[in-house]
Predicted model as a PDB file, atoms N, CA, C, CB and O in Angstrom, pLDDT in the B-factor column:
MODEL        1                                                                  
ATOM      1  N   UNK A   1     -17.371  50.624  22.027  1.00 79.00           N  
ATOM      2  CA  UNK A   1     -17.765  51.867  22.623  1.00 79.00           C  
ATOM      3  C   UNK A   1     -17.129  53.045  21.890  1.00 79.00           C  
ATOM      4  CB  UNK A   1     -17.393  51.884  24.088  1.00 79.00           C  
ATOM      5  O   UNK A   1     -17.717  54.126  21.878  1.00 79.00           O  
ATOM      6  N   UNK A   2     -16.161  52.914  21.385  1.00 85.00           N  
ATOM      7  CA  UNK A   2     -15.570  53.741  20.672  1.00 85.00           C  
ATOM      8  C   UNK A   2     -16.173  54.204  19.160  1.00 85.00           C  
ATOM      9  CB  UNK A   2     -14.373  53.190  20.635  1.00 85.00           C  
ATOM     10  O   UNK A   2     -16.041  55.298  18.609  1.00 85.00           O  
ATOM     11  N   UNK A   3     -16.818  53.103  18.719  1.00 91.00           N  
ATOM     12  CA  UNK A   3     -17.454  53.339  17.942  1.00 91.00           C  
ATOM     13  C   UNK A   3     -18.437  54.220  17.543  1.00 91.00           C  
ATOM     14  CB  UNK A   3     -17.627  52.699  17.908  1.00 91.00           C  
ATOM     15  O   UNK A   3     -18.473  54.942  16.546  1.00 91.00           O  
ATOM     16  N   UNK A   4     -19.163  54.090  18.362  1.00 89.00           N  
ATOM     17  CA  UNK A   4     -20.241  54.474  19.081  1.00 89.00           C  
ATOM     18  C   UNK A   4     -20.019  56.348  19.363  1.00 89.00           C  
ATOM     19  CB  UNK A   4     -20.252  53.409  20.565  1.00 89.00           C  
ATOM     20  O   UNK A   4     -20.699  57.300  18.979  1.00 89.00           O  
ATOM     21  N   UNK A   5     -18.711  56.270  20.228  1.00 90.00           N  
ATOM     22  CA  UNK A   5     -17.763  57.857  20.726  1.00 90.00           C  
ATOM     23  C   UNK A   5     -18.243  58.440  19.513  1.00 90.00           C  
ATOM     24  CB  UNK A   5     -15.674  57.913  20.900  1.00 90.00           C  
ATOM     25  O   UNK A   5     -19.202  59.212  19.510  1.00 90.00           O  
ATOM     26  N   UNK A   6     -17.499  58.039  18.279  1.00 89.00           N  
ATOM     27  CA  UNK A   6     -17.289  58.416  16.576  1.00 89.00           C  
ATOM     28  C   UNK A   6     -18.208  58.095  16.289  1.00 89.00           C  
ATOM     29  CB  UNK A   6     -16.292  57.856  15.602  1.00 89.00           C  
ATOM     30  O   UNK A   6     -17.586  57.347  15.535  1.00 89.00           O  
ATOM     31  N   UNK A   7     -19.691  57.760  16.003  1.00 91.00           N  
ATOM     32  CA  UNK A   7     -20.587  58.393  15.306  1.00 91.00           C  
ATOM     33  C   UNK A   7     -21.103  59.288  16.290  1.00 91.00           C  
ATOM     34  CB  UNK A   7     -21.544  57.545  14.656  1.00 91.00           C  
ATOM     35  O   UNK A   7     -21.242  60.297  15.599  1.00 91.00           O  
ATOM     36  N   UNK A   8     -21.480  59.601  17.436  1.00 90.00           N  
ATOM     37  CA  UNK A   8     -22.076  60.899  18.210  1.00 90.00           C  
ATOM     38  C   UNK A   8     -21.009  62.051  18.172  1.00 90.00           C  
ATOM     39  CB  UNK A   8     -22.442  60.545  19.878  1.00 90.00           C  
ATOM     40  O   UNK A   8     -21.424  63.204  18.290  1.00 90.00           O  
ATOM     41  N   UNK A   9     -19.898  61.862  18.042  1.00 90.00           N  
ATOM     42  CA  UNK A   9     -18.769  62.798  17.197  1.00 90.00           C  
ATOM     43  C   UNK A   9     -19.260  63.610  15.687  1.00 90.00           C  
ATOM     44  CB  UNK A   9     -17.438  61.654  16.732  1.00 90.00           C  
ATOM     45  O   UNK A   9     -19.448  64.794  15.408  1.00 90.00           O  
ATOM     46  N   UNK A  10     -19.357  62.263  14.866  1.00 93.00           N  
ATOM     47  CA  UNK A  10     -20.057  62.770  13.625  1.00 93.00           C  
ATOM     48  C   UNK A  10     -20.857  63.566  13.796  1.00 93.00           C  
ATOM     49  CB  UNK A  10     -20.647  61.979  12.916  1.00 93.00           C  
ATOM     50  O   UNK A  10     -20.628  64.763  13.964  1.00 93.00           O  
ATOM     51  N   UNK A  11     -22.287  62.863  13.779  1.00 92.00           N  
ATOM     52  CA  UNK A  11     -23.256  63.469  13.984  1.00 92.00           C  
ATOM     53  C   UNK A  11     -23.693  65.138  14.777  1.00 92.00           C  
ATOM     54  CB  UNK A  11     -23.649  62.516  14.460  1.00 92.00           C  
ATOM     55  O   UNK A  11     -24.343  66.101  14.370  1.00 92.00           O  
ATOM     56  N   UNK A  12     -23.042  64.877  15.917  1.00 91.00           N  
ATOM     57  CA  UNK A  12     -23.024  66.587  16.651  1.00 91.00           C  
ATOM     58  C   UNK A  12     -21.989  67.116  15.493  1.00 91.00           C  
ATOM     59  CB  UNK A  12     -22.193  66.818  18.719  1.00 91.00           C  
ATOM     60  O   UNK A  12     -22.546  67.529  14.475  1.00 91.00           O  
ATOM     61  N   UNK A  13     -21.304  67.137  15.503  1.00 91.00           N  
ATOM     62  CA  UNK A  13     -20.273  67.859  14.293  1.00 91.00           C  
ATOM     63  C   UNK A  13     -21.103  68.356  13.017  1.00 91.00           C  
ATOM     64  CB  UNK A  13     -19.051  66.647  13.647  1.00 91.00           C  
ATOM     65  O   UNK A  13     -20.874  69.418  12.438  1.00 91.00           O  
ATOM     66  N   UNK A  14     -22.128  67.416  12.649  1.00 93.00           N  
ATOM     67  CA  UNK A  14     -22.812  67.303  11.384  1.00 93.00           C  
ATOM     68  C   UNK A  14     -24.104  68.337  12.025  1.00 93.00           C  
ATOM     69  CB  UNK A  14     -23.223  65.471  10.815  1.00 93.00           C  
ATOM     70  O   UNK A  14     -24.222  69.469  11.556  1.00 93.00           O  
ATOM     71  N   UNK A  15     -24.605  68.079  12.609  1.00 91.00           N  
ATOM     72  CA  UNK A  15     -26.013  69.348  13.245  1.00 91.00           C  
ATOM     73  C   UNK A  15     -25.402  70.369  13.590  1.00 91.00           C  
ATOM     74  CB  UNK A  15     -27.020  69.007  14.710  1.00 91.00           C  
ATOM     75  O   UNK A  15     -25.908  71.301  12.964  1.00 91.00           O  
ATOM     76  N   UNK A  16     -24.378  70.828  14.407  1.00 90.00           N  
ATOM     77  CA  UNK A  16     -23.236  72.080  14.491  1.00 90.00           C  
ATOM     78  C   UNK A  16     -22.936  72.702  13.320  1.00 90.00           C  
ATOM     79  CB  UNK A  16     -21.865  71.662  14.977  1.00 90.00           C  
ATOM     80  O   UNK A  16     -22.788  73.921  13.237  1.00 90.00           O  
ATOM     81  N   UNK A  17     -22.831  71.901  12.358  1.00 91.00           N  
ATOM     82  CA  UNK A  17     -22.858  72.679  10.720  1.00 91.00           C  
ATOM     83  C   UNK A  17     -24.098  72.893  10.413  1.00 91.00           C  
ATOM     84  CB  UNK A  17     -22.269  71.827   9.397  1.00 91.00           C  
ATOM     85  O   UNK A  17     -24.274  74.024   9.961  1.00 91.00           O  
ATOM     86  N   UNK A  18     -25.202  72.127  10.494  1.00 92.00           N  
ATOM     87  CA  UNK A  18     -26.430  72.720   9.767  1.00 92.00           C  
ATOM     88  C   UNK A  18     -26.625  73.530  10.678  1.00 92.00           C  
ATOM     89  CB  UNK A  18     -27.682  71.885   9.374  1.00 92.00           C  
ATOM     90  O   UNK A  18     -26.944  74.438   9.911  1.00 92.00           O  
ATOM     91  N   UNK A  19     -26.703  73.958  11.593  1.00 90.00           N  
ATOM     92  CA  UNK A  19     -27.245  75.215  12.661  1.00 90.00           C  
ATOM     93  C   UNK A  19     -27.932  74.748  14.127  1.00 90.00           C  
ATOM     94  CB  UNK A  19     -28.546  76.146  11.824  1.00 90.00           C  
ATOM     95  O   UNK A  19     -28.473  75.406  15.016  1.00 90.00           O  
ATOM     96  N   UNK A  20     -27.738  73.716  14.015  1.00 90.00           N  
ATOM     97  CA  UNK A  20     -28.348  72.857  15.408  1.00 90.00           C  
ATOM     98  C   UNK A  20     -27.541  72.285  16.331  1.00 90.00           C  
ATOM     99  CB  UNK A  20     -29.132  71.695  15.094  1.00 90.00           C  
ATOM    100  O   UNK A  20     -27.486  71.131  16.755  1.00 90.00           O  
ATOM    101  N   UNK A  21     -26.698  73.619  16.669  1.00 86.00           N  
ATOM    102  CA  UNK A  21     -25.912  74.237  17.776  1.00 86.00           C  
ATOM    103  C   UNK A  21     -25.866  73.162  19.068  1.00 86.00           C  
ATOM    104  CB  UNK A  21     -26.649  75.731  18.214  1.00 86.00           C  
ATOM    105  O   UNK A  21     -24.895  72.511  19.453  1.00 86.00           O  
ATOM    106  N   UNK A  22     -27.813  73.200  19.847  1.00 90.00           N  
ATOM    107  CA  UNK A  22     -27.746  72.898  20.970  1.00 90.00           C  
ATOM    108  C   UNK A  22     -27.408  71.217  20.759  1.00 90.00           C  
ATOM    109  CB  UNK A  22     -29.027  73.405  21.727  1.00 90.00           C  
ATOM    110  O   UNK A  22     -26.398  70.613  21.120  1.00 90.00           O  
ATOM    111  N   UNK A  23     -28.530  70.727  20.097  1.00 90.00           N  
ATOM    112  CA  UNK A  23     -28.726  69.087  19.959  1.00 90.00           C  
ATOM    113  C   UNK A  23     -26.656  68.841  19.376  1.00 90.00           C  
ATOM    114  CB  UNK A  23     -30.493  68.521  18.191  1.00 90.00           C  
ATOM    115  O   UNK A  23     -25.769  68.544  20.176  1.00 90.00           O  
ATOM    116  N   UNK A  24     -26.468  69.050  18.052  1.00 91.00           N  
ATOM    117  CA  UNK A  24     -25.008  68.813  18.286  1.00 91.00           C  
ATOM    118  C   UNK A  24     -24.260  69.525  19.331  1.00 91.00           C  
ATOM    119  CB  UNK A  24     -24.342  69.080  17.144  1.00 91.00           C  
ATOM    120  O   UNK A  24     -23.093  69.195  19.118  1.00 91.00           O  
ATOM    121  N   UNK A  25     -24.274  70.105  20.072  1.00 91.00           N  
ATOM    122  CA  UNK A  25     -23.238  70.230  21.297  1.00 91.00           C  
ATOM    123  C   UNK A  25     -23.373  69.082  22.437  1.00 91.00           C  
ATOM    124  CB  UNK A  25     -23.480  71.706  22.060  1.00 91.00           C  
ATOM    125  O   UNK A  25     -22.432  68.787  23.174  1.00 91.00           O  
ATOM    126  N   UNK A  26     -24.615  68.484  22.497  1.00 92.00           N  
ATOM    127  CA  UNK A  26     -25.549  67.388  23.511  1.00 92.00           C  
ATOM    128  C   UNK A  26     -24.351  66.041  22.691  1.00 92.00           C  
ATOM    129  CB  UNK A  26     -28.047  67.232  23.031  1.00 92.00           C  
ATOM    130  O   UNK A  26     -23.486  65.393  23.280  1.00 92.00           O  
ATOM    131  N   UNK A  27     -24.767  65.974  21.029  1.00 92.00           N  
ATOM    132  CA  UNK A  27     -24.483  64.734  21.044  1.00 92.00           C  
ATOM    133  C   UNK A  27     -22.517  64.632  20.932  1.00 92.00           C  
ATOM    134  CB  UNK A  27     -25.467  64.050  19.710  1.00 92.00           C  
ATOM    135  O   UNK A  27     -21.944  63.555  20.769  1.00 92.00           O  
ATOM    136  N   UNK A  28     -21.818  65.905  21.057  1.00 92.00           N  
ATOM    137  CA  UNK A  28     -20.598  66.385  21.188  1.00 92.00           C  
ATOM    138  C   UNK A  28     -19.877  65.836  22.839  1.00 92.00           C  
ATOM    139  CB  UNK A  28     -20.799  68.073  20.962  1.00 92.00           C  
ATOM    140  O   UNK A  28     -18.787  65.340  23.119  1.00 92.00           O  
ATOM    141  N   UNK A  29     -20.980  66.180  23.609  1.00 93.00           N  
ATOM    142  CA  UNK A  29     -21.115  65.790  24.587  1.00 93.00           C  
ATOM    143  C   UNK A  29     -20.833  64.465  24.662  1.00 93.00           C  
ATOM    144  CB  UNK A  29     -22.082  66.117  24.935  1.00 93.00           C  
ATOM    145  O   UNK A  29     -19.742  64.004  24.998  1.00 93.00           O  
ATOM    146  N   UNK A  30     -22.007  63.708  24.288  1.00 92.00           N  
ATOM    147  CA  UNK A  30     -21.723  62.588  24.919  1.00 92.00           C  
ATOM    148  C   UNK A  30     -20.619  61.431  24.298  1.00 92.00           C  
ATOM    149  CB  UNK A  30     -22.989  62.068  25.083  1.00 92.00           C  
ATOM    150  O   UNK A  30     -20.188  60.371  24.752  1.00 92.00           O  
ATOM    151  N   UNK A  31     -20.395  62.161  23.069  1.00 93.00           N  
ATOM    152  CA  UNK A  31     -19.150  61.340  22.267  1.00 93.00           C  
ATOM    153  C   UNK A  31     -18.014  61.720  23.193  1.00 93.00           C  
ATOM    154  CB  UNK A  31     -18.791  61.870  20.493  1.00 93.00           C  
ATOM    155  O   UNK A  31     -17.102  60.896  23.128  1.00 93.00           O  
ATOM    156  N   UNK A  32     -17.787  62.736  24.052  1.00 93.00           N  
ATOM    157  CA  UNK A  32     -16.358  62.878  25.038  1.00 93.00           C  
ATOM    158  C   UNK A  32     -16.926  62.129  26.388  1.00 93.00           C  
ATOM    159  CB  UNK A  32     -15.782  64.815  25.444  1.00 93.00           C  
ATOM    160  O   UNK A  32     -16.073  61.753  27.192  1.00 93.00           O  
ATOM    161  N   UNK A  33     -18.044  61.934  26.632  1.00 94.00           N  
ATOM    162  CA  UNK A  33     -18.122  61.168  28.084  1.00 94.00           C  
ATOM    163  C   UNK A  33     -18.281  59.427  27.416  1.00 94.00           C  
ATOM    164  CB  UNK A  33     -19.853  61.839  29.261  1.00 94.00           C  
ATOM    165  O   UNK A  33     -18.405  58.566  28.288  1.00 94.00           O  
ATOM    166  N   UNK A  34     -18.277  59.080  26.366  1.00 93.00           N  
ATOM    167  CA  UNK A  34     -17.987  57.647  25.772  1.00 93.00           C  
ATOM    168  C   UNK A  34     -16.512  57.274  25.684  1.00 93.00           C  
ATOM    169  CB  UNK A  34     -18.565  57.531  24.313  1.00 93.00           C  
ATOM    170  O   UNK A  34     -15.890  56.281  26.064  1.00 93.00           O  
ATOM    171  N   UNK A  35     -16.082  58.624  24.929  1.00 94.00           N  
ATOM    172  CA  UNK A  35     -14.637  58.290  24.926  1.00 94.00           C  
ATOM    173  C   UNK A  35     -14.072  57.552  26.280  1.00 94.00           C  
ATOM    174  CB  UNK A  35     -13.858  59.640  24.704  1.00 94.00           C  
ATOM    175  O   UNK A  35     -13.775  56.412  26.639  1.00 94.00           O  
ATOM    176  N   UNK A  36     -14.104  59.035  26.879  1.00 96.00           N  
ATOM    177  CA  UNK A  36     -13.722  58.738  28.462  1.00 96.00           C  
ATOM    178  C   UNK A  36     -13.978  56.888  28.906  1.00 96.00           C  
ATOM    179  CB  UNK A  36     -14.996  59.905  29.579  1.00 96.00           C  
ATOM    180  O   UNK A  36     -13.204  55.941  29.047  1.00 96.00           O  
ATOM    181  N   UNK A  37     -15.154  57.021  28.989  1.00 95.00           N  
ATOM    182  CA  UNK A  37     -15.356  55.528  29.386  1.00 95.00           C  
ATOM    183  C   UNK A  37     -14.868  54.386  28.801  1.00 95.00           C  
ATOM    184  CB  UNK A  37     -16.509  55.253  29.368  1.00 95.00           C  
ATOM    185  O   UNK A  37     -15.036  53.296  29.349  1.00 95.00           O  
ATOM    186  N   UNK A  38     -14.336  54.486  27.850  1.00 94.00           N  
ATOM    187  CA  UNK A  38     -13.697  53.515  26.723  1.00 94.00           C  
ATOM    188  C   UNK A  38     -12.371  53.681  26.885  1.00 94.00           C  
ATOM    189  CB  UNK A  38     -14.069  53.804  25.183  1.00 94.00           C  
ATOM    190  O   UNK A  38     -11.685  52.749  26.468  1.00 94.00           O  
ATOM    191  N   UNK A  39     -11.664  54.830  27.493  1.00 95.00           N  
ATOM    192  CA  UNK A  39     -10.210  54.566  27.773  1.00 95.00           C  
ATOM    193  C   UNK A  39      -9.525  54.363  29.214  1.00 95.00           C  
ATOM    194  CB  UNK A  39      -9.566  55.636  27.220  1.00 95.00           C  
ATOM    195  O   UNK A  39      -8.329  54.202  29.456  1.00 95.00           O  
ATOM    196  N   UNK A  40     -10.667  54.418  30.151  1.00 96.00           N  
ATOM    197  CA  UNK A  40     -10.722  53.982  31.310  1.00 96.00           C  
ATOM    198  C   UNK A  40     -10.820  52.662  31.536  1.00 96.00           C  
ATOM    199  CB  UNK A  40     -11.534  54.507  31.829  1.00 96.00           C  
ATOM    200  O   UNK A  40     -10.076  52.134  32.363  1.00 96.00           O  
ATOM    201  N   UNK A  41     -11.783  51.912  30.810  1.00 95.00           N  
ATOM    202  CA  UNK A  41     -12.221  50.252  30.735  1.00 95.00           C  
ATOM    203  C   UNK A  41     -10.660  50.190  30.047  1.00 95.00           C  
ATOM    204  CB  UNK A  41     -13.975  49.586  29.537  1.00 95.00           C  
ATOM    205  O   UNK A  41      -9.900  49.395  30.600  1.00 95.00           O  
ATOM    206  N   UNK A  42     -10.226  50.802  29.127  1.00 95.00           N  
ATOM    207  CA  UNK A  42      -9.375  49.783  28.932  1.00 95.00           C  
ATOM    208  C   UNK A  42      -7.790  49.996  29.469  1.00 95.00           C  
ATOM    209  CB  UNK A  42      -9.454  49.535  27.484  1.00 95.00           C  
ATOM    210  O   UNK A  42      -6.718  49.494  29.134  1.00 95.00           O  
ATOM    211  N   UNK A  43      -8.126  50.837  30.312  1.00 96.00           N  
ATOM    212  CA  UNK A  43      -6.951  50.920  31.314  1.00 96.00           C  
ATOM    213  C   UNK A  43      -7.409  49.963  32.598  1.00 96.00           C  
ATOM    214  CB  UNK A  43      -6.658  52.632  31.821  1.00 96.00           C  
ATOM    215  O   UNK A  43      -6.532  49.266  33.108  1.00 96.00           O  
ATOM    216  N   UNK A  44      -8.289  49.929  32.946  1.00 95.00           N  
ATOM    217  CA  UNK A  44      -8.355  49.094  33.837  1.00 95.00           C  
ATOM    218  C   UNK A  44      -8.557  47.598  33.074  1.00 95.00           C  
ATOM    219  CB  UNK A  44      -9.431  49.564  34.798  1.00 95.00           C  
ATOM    220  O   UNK A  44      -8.226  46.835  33.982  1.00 95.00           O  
ATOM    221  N   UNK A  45      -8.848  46.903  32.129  1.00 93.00           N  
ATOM    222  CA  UNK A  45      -8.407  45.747  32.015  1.00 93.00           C  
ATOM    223  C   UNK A  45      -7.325  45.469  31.521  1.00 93.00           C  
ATOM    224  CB  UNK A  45      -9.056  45.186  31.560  1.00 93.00           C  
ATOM    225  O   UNK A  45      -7.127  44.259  31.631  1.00 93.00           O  
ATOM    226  N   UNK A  46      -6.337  46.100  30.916  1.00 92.00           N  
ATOM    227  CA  UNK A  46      -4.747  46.128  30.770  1.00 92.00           C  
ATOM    228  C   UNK A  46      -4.446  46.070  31.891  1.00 92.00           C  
ATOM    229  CB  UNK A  46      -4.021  47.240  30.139  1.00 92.00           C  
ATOM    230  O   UNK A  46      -3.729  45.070  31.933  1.00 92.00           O  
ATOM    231  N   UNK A  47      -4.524  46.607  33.188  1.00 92.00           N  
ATOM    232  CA  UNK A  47      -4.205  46.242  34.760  1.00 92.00           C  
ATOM    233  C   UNK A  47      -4.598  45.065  34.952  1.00 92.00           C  
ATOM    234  CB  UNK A  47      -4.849  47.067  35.852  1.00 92.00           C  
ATOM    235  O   UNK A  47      -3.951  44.141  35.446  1.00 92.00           O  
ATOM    236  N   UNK A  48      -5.558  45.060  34.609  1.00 90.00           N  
ATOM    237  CA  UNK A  48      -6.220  43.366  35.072  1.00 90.00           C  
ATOM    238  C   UNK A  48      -5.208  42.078  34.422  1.00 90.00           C  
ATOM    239  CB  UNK A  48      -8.131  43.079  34.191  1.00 90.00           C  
ATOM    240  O   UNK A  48      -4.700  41.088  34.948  1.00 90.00           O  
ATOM    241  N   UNK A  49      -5.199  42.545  33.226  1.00 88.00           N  
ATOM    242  CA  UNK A  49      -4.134  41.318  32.350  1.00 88.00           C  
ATOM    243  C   UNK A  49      -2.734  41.310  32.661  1.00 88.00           C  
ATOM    244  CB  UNK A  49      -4.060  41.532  30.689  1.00 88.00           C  
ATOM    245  O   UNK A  49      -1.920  40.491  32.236  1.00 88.00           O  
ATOM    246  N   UNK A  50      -2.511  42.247  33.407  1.00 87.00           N  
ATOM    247  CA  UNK A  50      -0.850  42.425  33.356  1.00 87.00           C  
ATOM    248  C   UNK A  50      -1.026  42.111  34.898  1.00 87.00           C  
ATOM    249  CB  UNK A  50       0.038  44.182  32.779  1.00 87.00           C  
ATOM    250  O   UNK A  50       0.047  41.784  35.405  1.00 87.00           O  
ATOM    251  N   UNK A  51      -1.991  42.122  35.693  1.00 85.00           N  
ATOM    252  CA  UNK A  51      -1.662  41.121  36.943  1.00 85.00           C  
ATOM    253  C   UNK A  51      -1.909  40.203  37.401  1.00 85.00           C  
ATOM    254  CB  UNK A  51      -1.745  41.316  37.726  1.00 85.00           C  
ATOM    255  O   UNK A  51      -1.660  39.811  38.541  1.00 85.00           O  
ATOM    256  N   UNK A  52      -2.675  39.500  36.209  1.00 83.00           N  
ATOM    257  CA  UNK A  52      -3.213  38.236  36.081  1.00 83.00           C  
ATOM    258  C   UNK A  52      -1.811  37.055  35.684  1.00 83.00           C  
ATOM    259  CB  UNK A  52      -4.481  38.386  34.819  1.00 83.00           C  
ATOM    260  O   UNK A  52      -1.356  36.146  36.379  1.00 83.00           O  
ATOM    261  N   UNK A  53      -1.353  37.588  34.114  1.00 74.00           N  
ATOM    262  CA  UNK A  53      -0.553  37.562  33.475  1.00 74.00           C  
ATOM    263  C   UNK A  53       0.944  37.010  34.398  1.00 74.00           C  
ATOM    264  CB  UNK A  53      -0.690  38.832  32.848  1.00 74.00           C  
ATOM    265  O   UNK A  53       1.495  35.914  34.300  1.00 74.00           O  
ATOM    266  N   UNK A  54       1.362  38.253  35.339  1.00 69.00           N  
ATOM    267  CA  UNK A  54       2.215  37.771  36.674  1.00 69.00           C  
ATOM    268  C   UNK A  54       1.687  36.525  37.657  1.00 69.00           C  
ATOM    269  CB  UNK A  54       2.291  39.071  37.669  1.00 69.00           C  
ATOM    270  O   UNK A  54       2.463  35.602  37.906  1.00 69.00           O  
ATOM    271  N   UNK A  55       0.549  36.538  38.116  1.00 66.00           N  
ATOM    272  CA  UNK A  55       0.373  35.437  38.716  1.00 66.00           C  
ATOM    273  C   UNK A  55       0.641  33.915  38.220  1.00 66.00           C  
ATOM    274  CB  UNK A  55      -0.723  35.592  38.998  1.00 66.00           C  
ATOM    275  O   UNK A  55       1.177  32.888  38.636  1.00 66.00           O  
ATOM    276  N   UNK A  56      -0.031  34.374  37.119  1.00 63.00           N  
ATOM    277  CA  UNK A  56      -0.006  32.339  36.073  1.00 63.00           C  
ATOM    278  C   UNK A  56       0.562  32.319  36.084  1.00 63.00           C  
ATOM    279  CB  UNK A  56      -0.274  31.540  34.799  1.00 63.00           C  
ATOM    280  O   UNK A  56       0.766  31.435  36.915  1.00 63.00           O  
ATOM    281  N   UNK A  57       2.192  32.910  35.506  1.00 63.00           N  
ATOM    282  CA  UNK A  57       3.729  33.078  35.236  1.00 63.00           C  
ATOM    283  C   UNK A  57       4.211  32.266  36.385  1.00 63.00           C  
ATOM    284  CB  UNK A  57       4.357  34.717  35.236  1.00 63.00           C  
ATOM    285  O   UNK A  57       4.646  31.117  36.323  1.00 63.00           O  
ATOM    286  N   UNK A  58       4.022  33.324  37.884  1.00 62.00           N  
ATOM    287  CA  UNK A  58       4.476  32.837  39.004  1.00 62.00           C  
ATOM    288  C   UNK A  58       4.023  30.908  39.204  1.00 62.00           C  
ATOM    289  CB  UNK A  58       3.778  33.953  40.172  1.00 62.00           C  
ATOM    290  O   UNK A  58       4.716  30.021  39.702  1.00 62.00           O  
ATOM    291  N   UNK A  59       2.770  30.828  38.658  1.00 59.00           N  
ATOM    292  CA  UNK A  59       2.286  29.656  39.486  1.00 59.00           C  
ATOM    293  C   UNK A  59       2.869  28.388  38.668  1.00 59.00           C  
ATOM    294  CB  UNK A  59       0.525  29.625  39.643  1.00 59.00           C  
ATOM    295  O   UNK A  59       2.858  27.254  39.147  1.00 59.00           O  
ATOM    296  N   UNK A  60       3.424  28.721  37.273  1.00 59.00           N  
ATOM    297  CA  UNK A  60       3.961  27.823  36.962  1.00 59.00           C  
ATOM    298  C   UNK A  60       5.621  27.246  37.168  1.00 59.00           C  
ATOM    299  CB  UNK A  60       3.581  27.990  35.986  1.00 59.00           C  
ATOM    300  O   UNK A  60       5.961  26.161  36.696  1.00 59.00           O  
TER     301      UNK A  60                                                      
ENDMDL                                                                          
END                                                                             
């Protein structure tokens, strides 16, 4: 997903220079609402592993 963040990063960055303001600000856009979602997932499965992680520990 991050990947993904960084080319709609590029790209709006890249139409913002040629003069295509609106469409790169759109795809500017959605490279910060990817980000977002990509550092959220992986805050919530680092929670997930680190209380998973405690349980097995415990059960052995």
């Amino acid at each position: 997903m991050l990947k993904w963040a960084l080319i709609f990063l590029v790209v709006g960055l890249a139409l913002g220079a040629l003069g295509f303001g609106g469409i790169g600000g759109a795809f500017v856009g959605l490279a910060k609402i990817l980000f977002f979602i990509a550092i959220a997932l992986f805050i919530i499965f680092a929670l997930l592993a680190l209380f998973a992680g405690k349980k097995i520990s415990d059960a052995v």
